[in-house]
C-alpha positions in Angstrom: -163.4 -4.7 57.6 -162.2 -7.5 59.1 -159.7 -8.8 56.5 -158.4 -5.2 56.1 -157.5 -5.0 59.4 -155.9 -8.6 59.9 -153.9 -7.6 56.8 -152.5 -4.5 58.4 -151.5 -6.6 61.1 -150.0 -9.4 59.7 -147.6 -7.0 57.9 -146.7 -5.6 60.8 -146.2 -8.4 62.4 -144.1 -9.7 59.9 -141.5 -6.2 59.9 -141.0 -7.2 63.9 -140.1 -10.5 63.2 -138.9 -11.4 59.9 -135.5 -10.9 60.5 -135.8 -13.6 63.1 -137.6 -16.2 61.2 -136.7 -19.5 60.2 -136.2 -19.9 56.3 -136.9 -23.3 54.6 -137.8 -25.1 51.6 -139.8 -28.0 51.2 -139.5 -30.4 48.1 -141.7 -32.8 46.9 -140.0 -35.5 45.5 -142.3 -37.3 43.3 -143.8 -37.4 39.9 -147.4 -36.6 41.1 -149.2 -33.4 42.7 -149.0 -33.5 46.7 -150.9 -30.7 47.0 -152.8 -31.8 50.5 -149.7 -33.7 52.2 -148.6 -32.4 55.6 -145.2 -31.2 56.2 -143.9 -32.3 59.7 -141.2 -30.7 61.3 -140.2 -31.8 64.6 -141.0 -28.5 67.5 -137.4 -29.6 68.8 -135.7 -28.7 65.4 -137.3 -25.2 65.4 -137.1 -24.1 68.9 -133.1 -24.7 68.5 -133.2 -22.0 66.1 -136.2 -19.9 67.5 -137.4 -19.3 71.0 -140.7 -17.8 71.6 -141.5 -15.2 74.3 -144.5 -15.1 76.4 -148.0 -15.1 74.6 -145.9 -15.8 71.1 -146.9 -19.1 69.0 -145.1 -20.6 66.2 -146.6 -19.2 62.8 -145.9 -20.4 58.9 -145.7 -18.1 56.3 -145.3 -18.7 52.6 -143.2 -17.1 50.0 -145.9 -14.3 49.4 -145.9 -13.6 53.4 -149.1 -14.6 53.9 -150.1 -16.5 57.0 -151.1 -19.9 56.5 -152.6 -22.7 58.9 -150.1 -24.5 60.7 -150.8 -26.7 64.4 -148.2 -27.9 67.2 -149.4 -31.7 67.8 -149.4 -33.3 71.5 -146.5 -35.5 70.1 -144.4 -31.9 69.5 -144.6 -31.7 66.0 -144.9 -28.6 63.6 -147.8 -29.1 60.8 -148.6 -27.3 57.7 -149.6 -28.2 54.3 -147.2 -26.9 51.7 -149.9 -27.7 48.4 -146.6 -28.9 46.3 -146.9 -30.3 42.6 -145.1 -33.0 40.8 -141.6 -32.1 41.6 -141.9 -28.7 42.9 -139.9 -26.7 45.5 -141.9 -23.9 47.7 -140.1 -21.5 50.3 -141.6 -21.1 53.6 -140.7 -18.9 56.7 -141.3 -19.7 60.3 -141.1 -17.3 63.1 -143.0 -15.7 66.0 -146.6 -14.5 66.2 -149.6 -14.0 67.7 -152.0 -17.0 68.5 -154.7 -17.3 65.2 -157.4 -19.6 65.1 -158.0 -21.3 61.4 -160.9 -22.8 59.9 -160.6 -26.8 61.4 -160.1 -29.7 58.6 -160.5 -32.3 60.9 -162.2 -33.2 63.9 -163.2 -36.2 66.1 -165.1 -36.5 69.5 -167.2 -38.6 71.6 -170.9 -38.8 70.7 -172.5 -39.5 74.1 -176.0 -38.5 72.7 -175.7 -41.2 70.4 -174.6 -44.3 72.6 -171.1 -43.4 72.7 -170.6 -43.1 69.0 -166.5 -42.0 68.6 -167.2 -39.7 65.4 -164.2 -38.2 62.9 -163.7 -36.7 60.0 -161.5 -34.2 57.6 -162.6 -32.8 54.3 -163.1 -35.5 52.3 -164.1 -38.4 54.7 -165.6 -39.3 57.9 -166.0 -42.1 59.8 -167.0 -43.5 63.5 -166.7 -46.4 65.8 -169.2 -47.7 68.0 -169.4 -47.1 71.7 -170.2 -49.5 74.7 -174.0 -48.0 75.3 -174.4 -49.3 72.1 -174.0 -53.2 72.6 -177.5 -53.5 75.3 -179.5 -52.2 71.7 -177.7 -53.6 68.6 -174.9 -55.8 70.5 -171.7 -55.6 69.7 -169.7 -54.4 67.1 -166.4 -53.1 67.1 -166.0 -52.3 63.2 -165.3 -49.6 61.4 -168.1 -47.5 59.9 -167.5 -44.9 57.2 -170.5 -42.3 56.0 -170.4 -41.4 52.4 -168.9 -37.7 52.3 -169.2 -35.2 49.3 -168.6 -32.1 50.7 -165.1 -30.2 52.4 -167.6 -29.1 55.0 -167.1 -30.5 58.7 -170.6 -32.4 58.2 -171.2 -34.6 61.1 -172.1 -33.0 64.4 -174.9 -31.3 62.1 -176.0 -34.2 60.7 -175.9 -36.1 64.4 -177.7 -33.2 65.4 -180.9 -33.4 62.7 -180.7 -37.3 63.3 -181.3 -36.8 67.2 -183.6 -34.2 67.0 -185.9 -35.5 64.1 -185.0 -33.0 61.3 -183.5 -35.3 58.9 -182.0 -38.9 59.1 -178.5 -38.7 58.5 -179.4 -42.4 56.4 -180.3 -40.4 53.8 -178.2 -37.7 51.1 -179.4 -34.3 52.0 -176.8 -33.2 49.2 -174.0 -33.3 52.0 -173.8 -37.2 51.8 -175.0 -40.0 54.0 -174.3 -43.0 56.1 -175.4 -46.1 54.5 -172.6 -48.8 55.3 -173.4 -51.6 57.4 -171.3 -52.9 60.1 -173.0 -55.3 62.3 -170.8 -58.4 63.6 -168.0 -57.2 61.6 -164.6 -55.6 61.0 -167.1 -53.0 58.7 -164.3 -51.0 56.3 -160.5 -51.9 57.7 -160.6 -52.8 61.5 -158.2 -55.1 62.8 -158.9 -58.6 64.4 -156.5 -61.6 65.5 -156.5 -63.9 62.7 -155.7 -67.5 64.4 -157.1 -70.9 63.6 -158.6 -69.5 60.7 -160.7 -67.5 62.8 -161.1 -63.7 63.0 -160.8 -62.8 67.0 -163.6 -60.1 67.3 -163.3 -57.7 70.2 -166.7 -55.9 71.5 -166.7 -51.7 71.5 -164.7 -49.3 73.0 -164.9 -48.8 76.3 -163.1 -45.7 76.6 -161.7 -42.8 74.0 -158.8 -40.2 74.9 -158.5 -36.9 72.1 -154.9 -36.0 71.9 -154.9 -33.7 69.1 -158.3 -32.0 67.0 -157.2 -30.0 64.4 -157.2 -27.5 62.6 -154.9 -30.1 60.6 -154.7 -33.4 62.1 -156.9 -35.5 64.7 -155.3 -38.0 66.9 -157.0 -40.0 69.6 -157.3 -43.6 71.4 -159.5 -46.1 71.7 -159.0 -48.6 74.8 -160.9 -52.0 74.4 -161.4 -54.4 76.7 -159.0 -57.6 76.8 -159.8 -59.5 73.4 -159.6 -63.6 74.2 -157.9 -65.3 71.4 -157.9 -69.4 71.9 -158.7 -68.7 75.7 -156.0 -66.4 76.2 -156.5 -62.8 77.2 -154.5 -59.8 75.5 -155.1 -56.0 75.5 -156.0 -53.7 73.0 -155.9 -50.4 71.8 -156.5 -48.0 69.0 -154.8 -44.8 68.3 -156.5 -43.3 65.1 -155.3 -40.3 63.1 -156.6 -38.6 60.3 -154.9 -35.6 58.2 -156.8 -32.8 56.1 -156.7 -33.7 52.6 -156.2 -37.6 53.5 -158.7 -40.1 52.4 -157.2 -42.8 54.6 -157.2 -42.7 58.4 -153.7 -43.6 60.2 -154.2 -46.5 62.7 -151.8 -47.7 65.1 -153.3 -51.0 66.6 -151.7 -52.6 69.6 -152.1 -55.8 71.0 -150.5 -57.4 74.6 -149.3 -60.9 72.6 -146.4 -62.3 74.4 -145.6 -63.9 71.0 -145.8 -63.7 67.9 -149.5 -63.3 66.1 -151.3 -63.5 63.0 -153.5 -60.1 62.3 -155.7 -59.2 59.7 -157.2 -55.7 58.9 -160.7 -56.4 56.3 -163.2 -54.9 54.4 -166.6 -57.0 54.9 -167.8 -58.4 52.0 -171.3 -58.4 50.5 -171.9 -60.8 47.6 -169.5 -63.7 46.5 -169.3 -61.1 43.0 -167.8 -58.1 45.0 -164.7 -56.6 43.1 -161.2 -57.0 44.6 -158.2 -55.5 43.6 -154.7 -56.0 45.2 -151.6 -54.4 44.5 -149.4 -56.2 42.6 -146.3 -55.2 45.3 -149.1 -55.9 47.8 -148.9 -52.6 49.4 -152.9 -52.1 49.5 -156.1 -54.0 48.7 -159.3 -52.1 47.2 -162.9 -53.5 47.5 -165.7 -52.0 45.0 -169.0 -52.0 47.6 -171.8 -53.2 45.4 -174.4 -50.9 44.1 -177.6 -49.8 47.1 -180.3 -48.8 46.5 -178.9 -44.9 47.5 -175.2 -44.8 46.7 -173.0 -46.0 44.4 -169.2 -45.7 43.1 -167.4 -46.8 46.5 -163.9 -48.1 47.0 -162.6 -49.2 50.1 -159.0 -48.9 50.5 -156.0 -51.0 53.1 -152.4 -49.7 52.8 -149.6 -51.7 54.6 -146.6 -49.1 54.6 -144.1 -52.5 55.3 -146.1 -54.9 53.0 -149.3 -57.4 53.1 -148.3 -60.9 53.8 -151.6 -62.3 52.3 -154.7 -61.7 51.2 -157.1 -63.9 51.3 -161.4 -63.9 51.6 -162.3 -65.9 54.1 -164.8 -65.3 57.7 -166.8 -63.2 55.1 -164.2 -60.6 54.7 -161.2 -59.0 52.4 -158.3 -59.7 55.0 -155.0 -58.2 54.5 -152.9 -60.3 57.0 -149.8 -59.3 58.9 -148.1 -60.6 61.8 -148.3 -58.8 65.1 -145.1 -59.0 67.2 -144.7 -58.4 70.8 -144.2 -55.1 71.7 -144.2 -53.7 68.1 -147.5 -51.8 67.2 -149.1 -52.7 63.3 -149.2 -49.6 61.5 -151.5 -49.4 58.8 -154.1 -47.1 56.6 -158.0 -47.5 56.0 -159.6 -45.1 53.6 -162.3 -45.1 50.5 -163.1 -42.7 47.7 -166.3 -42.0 46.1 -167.0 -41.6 42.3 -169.2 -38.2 43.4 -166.2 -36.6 45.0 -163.9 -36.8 43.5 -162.9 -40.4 42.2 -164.6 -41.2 38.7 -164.1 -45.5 39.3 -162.2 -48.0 40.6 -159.0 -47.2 38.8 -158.5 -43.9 39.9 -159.1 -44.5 43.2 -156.0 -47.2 42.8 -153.9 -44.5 41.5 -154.6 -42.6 44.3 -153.8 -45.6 46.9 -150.5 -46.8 44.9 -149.7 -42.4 45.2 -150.2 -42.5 48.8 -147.7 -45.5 49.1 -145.0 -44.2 47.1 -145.6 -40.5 50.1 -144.9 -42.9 52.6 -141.6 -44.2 51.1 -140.7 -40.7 49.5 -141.5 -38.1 52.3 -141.5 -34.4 51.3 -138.0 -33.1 51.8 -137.5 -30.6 53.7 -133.6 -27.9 54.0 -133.0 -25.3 55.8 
């Protein structure tokens, strides 16, 4: 009954204002399905050719007039996933409506129950980040952990729940997937450290988290760290981490206070001196194969530099993809995997997938009106 009557509605909805919607097309310009990628349309753009009244929000519709899920960001942007193949063109309308809640791809939040766990994820991945109550048990840590996904369900807070509560440890596949990465002392799957006198700078955890956006598309928050002391000097640090639905990479914007000019590296730990690297020939990304547990196999850890690695190199027990950190300037990079039972059938394929993601980043989906 419900559907029936939301339909009725929405066409209704659409008589009153179609005439006043905002027609465009979106493009994608590449030889490979983009079927997940999020079109972004700056809020000022649209409000120049559409006001909205009191009680009105912003809705998408696509060429059959259907509804479908868009969200306004904190940073005034329009989102919506087109699901565009190699090449294609789709129409889309956008124009006033009513305010509709949609079923959330993404999500991230503090875990105070579990030491101050930050926890995210979308619908293929999750990760989390370890809190300061954390460092009087296991010390500190300020890494990256990643729990093997293999559903499109929002997993987490259930499985943070049956951990907690003695149900069912979420250290072991209850057909959902499961955490079994180990961080410790590290920089875990892609976190960022000073990299000076060949030395990787670790900070310690978090010590606080701000949520700017949580879905139904994309999450965005920060991370604010203590000041990290490179050589006996003291800098700030932050993290601002996003994650899109349909992404298997996480967007991080890492920011240092260096009054000069720095040497960073994002890495992927590594476990035996026989762990599998692969780097990108234009050395846009690196992929590491994690060896073979006990209770998972088939993972590949991804980096992506959008403006290029400088080196890579294993050293301080890591896969480092170096950059250099300039005062001021933010490094903007991507840390991701893929798993062979969801999705990714080995290493290669997750590569194609990594070297696709790149070529997004230079070609964005094009967008007329």
């Amino acid at each position: 009954m419900k559907k029936i009557i939301y339909a009725v509605c929405a066409a209704v909805l659409l008589t009153a204002c179609s005439s006043e919607a905002q027609r465009l097309t979106v493009t994608n310009p590449c030889d490979f399905d983009r079927l997940t990628d999020l079109v972004e349309i700056p809020l000022a753009d649209i409000q120049s050719k559409r006001t909205l009244k009191k009680g009105q929000v912003y809705e998408v519709r696509n060429s059959r007039h259907e509804i479908i899920p868009s969200q306004v960001t904190s940073d005034a942007k329009l989102l919506f996933q087109a699901g565009l193949k190699a090449r294609e063109t789709a129409t889309f309308t956008i124009g006033a409506g009513r305010p509709q809640t949609f079923e959330p791809k993404t999500t991230g939040w503090l875990v105070k129950e579990r030491f101050d766990d930050f926890a995210w994820e979308n619908d293929r991945v999750a990760y989390r980040i370890y809190g300061q109550a954390l460092i009087a048990k296991d010390g500190p840590s300020n890494g990256i952990d990643i729990w093997y996904k293999r559903t499109p369900e929002l997993f987490m807070n259930q499985r943070y729940e049956d951990e907690l509560n003695g149900v069912a440890s979420y250290h072991n596949d209850n057909g959902q997937g499961l955490d079994n990465f180990d961080v410790k002392r590290t920089l875990g799957a892609g976190a960022m450290a000073p990299y000076v006198g060949g030395d990787l700078w670790l900070n310690e955890n978090f010590v606080s988290s701000e949520v700017f956006d949580n879905g139904p598309l994309r999450t965005t928050f920060r991370l604010i760290y203590k000041d990290i002391e490179v050589e006996g000097k003291h800098f700030s640090e932050s993290r601002t981490i996003s994650i899109d639905a349909g992404s298997q990479l996480s967007k991080v914007i890492q920011e240092y206070g260096f009054t000069e000019p720095t040497t960073v590296a994002a890495g992927i730990v590594m476990r035996t001196a026989d762990d599998v690297l692969f780097v990108d020939t234009n050395k846009y990304f690196i992929e590491k194969v994690e060896p073979k547990t006990t209770k998972v196999d088939g993972i590949y850890i991804g980096l992506v530099f959008p403006q290029g690695i400088e080196s890579v190199e294993t050293a301080c027990g890591h896969a480092l993809a170096t950059t250099t950190s300039q005062p001021g300037q933010p490094v903007v990079y991507y840390t991701g995997y893929g798993w062979s039972q969801f999705g990714f059938a080995d290493a290669t394929a997750f590569q194609t997938y990594l070297g696709n993601f790149v070529e997004s980043l230079k070609h964005p989906l094009i967008i007329s009106y």
